[in-house]
C-alpha positions as CSV (number, residue, x, y, z in Angstrom):
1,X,2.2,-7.9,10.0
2,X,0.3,-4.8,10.0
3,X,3.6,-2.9,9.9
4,X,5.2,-5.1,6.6
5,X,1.4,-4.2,4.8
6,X,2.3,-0.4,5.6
7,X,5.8,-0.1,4.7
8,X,4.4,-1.9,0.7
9,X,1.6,0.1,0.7
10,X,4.1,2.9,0.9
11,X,6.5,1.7,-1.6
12,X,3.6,1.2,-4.5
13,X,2.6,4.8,-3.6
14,X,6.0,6.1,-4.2
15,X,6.0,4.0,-7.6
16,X,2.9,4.9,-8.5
17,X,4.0,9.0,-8.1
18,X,7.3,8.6,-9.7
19,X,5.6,6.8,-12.6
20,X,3.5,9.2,-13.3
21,X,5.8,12.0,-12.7
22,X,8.5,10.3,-15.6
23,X,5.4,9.4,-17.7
24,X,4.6,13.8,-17.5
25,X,7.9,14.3,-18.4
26,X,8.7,12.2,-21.2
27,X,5.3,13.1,-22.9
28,X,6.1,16.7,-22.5
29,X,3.1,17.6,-20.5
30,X,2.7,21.0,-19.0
31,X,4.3,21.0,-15.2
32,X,1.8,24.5,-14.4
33,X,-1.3,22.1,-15.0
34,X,0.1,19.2,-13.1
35,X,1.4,21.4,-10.2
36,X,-2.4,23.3,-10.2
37,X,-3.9,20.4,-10.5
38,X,-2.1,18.7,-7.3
39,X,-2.3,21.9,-5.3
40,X,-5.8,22.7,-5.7
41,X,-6.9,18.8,-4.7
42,X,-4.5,17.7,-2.3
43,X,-6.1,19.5,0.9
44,X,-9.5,18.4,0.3
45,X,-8.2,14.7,0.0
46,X,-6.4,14.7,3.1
47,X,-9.1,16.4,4.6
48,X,-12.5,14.3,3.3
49,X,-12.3,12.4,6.6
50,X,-13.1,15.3,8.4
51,X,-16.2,16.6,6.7
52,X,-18.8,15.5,9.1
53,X,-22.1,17.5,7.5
54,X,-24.0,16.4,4.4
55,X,-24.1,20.6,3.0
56,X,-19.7,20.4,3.4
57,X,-19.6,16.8,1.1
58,X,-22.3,18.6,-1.2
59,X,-20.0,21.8,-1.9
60,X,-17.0,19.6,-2.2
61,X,-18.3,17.7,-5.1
62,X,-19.8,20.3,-6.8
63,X,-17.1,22.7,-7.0
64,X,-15.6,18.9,-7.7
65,X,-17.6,18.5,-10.8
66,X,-17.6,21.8,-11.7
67,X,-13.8,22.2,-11.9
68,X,-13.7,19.0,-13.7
69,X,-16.1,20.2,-16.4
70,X,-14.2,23.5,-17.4
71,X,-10.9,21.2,-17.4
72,X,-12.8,19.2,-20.0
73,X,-13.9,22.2,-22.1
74,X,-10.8,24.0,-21.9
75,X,-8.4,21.1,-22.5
76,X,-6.7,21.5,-19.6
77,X,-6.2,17.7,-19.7
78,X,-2.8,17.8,-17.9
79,X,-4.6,19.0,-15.1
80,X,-6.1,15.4,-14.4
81,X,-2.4,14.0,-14.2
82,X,-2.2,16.4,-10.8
83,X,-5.2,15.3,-9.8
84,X,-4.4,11.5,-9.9
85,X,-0.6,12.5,-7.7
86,X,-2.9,14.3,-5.1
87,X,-5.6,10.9,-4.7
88,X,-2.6,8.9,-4.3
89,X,-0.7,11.0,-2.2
90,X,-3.3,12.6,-0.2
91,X,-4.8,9.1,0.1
92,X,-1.9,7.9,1.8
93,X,-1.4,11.2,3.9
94,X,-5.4,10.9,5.5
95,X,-4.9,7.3,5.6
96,X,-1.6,7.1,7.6
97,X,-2.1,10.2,9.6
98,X,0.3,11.0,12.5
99,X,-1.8,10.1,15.4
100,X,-1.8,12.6,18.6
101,X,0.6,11.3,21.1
102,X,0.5,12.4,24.6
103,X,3.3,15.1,26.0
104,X,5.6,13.8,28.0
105,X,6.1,16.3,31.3
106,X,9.0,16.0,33.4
């Protein structure tokens, strides 16, 4: 069961991405802000599990709010579009981690 629920959850996450990467491209919106947008949030995403102090959460959502304040005063609006591809495939990526598996000796 648990392995059906993965392989949908995977499938709306792909058609979720490719939606919004048709919907960019038919609008006309600007692949450098997408493509900044996604690279400069996809690691801490994948990586929010691992934050473990109170100071490390604190930095992350102030340089979080920060950022998302100068994209709002300099229009940088495409940006968000990037953000939104790196929550929902950085989401899946920290959810569904590889798992460490133990080496086999012979």
């Amino acid at each position: 069961m648990k392995n059906k629920f993965n392989f949908i959850i995977g499938i709306v996450a792909s058609l979720l991405v490719s939606a919004i990467i048709i919907y960019s491209i038919e609008n006309n919106h600007s692949f450098a802000q997408i493509f900044l947008g996604f690279i400069s949030f996809i690691f801490p995403i994948i990586f929010i599990t691992s934050f473990k102090s109170k100071v490390s959460i604190f930095l992350l959502s102030t340089i979080i709010i920060m950022v998302a304040y100068v994209i709002y005063k300099l229009n940088f609006l495409d940006f968000i579009i990037g953000v939104g591809l790196a929550i929902i495939s950085g989401g899946a990526i920290s959810f569904y981690r590889v798992s460490r598996a133990k080496v086999f000796k012979k």
